[in-house]
C-alpha positions in Angstrom: 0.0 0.0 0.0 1.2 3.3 -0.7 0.2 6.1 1.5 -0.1 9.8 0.5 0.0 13.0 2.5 -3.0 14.0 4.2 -4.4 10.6 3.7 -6.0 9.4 7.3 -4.8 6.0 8.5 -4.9 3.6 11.3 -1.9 2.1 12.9 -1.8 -1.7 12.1 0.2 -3.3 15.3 0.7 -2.2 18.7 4.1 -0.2 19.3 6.1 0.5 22.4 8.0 3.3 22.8 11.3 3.5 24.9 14.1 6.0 25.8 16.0 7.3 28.6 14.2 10.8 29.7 15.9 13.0 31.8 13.4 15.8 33.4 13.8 19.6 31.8 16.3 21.8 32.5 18.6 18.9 34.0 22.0 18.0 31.8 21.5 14.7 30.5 24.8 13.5 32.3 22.9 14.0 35.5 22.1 10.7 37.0 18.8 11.9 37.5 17.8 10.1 34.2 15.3 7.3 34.0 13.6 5.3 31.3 10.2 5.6 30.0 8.5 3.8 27.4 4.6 4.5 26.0 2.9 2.0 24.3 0.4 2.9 21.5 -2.3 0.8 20.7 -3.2 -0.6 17.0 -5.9 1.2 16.1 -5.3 4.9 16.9 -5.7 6.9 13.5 -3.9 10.0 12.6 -2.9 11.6 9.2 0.3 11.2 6.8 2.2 14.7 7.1 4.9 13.0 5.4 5.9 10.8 3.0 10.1 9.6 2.3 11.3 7.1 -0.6 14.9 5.7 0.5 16.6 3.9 -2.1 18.7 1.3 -1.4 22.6 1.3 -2.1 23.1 -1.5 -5.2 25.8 -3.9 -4.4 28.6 -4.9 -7.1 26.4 -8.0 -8.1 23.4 -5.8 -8.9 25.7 -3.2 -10.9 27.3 -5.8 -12.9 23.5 -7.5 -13.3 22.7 -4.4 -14.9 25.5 -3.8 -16.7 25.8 -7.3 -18.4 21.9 -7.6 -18.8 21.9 -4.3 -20.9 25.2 -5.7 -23.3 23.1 -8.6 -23.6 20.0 -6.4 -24.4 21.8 -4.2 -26.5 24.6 -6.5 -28.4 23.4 -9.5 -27.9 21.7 -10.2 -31.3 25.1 -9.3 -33.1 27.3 -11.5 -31.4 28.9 -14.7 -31.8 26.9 -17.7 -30.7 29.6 -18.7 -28.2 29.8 -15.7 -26.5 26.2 -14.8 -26.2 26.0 -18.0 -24.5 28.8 -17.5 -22.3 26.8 -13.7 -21.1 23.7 -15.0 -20.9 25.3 -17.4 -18.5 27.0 -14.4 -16.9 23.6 -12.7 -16.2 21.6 -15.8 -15.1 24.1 -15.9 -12.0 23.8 -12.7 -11.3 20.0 -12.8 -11.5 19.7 -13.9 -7.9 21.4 -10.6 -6.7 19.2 -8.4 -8.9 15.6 -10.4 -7.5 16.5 -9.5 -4.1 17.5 -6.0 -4.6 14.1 -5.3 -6.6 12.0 -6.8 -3.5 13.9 -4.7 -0.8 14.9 -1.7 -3.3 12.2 0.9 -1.8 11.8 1.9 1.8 8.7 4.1 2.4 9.0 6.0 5.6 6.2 8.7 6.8 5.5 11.0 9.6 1.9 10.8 11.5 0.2 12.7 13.6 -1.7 10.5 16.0 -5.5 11.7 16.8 -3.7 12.0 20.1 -1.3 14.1 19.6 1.9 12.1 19.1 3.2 12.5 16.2 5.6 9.1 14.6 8.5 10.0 12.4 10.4 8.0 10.2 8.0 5.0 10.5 7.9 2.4 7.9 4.7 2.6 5.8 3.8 -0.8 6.5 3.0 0.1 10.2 -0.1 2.0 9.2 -3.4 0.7 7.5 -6.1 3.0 5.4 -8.6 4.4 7.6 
């Protein structure tokens, strides 16, 4: 699912929140610091403010993938029988690599504000259901 800015959603699983707190106006080497954690409950609706593609880095398999498979695109109708073969065979072991990266090549992130007030940023899309 792909979620839009100002679309309203829903979160889809119950999240807990933890981090060290340390009260205002204290410096946070004081020992005076504690933990706290909130949990929000699946549910809770809110709207997209936000909406960030990260691509993922391509590894030397998946460069070479794509830089064989486009020879082979290109070229590969004018060349010798043998050495077609031998790219073809070049590009089927490097397939693997190129699968993988094409199911993992796209992180969605957004930032919601909560109905409540909280606002989550830099969540991963999938944490949130249509309204």
């Amino acid at each position: 699912m792909t979620l839009n800015v100002g679309q309203r959603v829903r979160l889809a699983m119950d999240l807990r929140v933890g981090e060290s707190v340390t009260p205002a106006g204290e410096p946070s080497e004081e020992t005076g610091a504690f933990t706290a954690s909130l949990a929000l409950a699946a549910g809770i609706e809110g709207t997209v403010e936000q909406v960030v593609e990260h691509h993922r880095q391509q590894s030397h398999e998946v460069r070479e993938y794509l830089r064989l498979k486009s020879l082979l695109d290109d070229f590969g109708h004018q060349m010798p029988r043998a050495s077609r073969t031998q790219l073809e065979e070049q590009v089927g072991a490097l397939e693997e690599h190129w699968d993988a990266h094409q199911r993992r090549m796209l992180l969605v992130t957004v930032r919601v504000r909560l109905d409540n007030g909280f606002v989550l940023d830099d969540a991963p899309e999938e944490a949130f259901a249509s309204a």
